[in-house]
N, C-alpha and C positions, 0 to 999 in steps of 0.2 A: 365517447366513453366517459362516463361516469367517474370520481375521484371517492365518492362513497358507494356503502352498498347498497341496494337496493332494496333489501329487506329491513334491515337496521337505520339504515341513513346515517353508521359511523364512518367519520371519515378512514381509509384504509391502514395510516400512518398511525391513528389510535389504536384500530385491532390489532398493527403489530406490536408496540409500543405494548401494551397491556398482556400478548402472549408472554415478550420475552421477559417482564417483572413479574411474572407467574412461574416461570422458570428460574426465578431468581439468578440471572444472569445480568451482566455487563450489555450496554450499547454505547459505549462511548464513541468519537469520532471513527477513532482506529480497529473498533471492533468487526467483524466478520457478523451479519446478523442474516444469513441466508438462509439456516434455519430454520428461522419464524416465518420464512414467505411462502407463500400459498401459490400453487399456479394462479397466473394473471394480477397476482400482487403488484406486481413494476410498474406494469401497464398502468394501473389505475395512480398508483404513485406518482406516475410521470404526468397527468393529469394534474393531480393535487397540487405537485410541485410548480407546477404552468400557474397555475390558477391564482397560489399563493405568492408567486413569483411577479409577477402580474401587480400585485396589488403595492410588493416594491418599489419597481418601476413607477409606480403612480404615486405614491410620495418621492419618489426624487424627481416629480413634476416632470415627466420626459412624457411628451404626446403620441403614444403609442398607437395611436388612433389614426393619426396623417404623419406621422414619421416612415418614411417606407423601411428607412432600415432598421428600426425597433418594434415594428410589428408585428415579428416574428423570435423575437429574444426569448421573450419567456418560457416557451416552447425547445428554443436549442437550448438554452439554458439548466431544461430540466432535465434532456436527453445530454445532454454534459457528465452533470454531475452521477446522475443515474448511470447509465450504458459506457462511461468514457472515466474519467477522471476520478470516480470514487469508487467503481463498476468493484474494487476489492470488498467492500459493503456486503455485496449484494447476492454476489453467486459464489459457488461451492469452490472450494479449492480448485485446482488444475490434477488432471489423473498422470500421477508420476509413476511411471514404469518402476520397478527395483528390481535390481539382481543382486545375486549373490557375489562376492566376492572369490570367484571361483581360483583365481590366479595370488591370491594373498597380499595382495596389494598394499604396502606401508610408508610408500613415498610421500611426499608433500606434495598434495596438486592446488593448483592456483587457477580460481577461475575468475574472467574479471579483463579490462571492464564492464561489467553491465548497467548498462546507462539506467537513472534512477528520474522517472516522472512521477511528482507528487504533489501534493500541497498542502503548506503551514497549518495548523488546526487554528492558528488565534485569527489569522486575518484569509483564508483562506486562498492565501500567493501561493502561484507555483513556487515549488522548489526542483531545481533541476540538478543531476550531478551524477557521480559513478559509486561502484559498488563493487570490491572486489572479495573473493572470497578464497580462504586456506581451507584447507583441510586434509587432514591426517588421518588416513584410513586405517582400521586392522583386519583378521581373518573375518569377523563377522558384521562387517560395516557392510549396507545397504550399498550400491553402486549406481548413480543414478544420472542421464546421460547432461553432457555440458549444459544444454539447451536446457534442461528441463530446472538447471538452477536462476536461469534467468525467469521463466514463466511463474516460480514460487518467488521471484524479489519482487517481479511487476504484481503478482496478485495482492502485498503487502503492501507496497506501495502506493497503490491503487484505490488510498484513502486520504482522509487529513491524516497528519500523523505528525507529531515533533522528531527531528532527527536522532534525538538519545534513545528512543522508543523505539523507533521504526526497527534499527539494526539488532535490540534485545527481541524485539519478534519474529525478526527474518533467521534470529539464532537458535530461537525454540525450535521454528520450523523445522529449518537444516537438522538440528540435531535431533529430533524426533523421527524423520525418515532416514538419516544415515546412521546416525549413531557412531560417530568415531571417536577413535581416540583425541581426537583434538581437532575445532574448531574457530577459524579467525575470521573478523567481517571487519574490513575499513569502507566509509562511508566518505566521500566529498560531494560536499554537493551547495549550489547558489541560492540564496534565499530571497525570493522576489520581495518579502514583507519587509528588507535591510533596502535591496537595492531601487524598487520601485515608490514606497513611502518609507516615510521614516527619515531615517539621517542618511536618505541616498545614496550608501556607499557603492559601487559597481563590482569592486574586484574583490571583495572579501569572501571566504566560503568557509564551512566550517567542516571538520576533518574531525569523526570519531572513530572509534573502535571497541569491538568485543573479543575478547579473548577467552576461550574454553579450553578445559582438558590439558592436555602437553602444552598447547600454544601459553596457556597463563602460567605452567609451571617450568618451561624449559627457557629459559632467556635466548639461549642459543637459535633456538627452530623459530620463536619472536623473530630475530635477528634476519632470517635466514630469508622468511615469511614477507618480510619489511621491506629489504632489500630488494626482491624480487618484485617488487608492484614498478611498473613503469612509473617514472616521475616522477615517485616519492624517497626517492631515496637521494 
C-alpha cells in the first residue's frame, strides 16, 4: 500500500494536515484529529510513517538491511505510535453510556487508581503513573459507569501530552459528560525524559491536580477528597 494517493501523488499526512487548517483548528501533539481521517487514512499513514521512519534509522547509521533485529523497526514503530501509544490522535472518542441520576445521588465518589500510559511531548518518553478522580454529583449529573472513566483517561492519554495538560483535558472531558457539581483529578505519574536521559533521577514523580466546582470552593470536601486517595495522605 501506497503512503500517497494515487490520483494526486499527496502524501496522505499533507491531505490531512491541509483539511484540518481549512477548519481552522488545532493539531497539536495532544489534539484528537479523528475528524479529518478518511476511511483507509491510517493505513496509508502507517506506511508513510514506515517509510519516513526508515530514513531515521538510516542516519543514525543502523544497517537495517542485515541487522535482523532492526529490519523490521520502522514498520512496529509506525504501528506503535499509530494503533498503540498515541492511538488517542486518531480515533473517535469511546461511546460512554449515560444515565440519569434516578436515585439523586450527592455523595463524593472516588474513582481511582487508573493507571496512566503516555508519553512526554518534548522527548517523546513514556510517562507512567496513576490517576485518581473525585466527583460530586447532583439531581441532574449524568451517571456513568466506573469502567467507562478509565476508557475516557486512557483515550487522553493515549497521546504526547505534558502532564499539567493532560489532567485540564481529562477535566473538560469529565465535566462535559457528567456535569457535576464538583470535580477533582490528582495525577502522579514517572517521567522517562527525567529518569532515562537527563540528570537520571529514578525515584522522582510529579504529583498535580485540578479542582472544579465545590472541590475548589469548599476546603473541607478538598480535604475530605485528599485524604481518601490511598498513599497520598
Amino acid at each position: 500500500m501506497s503512503d500517497v494517493d494515487n490520483q494526486s501523488g499527496v502524501p496522505v499526512s499533507v491531505k490531512i494536515r491541509e483539511k484540518i487548517k481549512a477548519s481552522n483548528k488545532r493539531f497539536h501533539a495532544n489534539d484528537n484529529i479523528a475528524e479529518f481521517l478518511d476511511p483507509g487514512d491510517l493505513e496509508k499513514m502507517l506506511d508513510e510513517v514506515e517509510t519516513k521512519f526508515k530514513t531515521v534509522l538510516d542516519s543514525l547509521v543502523i544497517d537495517t538491511e542485515n541487522d535482523h533485529n532492526t529490519g523490521k523497526t520502522a514498520r512496529r514503530v509506525a504501528k506503535m505510535f499509530l494503533t498503540e501509544v498515541f492511538k488517542g490522535r486518531y480515533v473517535a472518542p469511546p461511546v460512554i453510556t449515560e444515565f440519569p441520576n434516578a436515585e439523586n445521588l450527592n455523595e463524593l465518589l472516588i474513582v481511582g487508581p487508573i493507571s496512566v500510559r503516555s508519553a512526554c511531548s518534548h522527548h517523546f518518553c513514556p510517562v507512567i503513573g496513576k490517576i485518581w478522580i473525585g466527583v460530586l454529583p447532583n439531581k441532574k449529573t449524568n451517571v456513568i459507569g466506573l469502567s467507562k472513566y478509565a476508557r475516557l483517561t486512557d483515550w487522553v492519554m493515549s497521546r504526547p501530552q505534558i502532564q499539567e495538560e493532560a489532567v485540564i483535558q481529562l477535566a473538560d472531558l469529565i465535566q462535559s459528560k457528567t456535569k457535576p457539581d464538583g470535580l477533582a483529578i490528582v495525577m502522579e505519574a514517572s517521567h522517562f525524559c527525567m529518569s532515562w536521559r537527563g540528570v537520571k533521577e529514578n525515584d522522582s514523580k510529579m504529583l498535580n491536580s485540578v479542582m472544579r466546582g465545590a472541590f475548589l470552593n469548599d476546603a473541607s470536601l478538598r480535604r475530605e477528597f485528599l485524604s481518601l486517595i490511598p498513599g497520598r495522605n
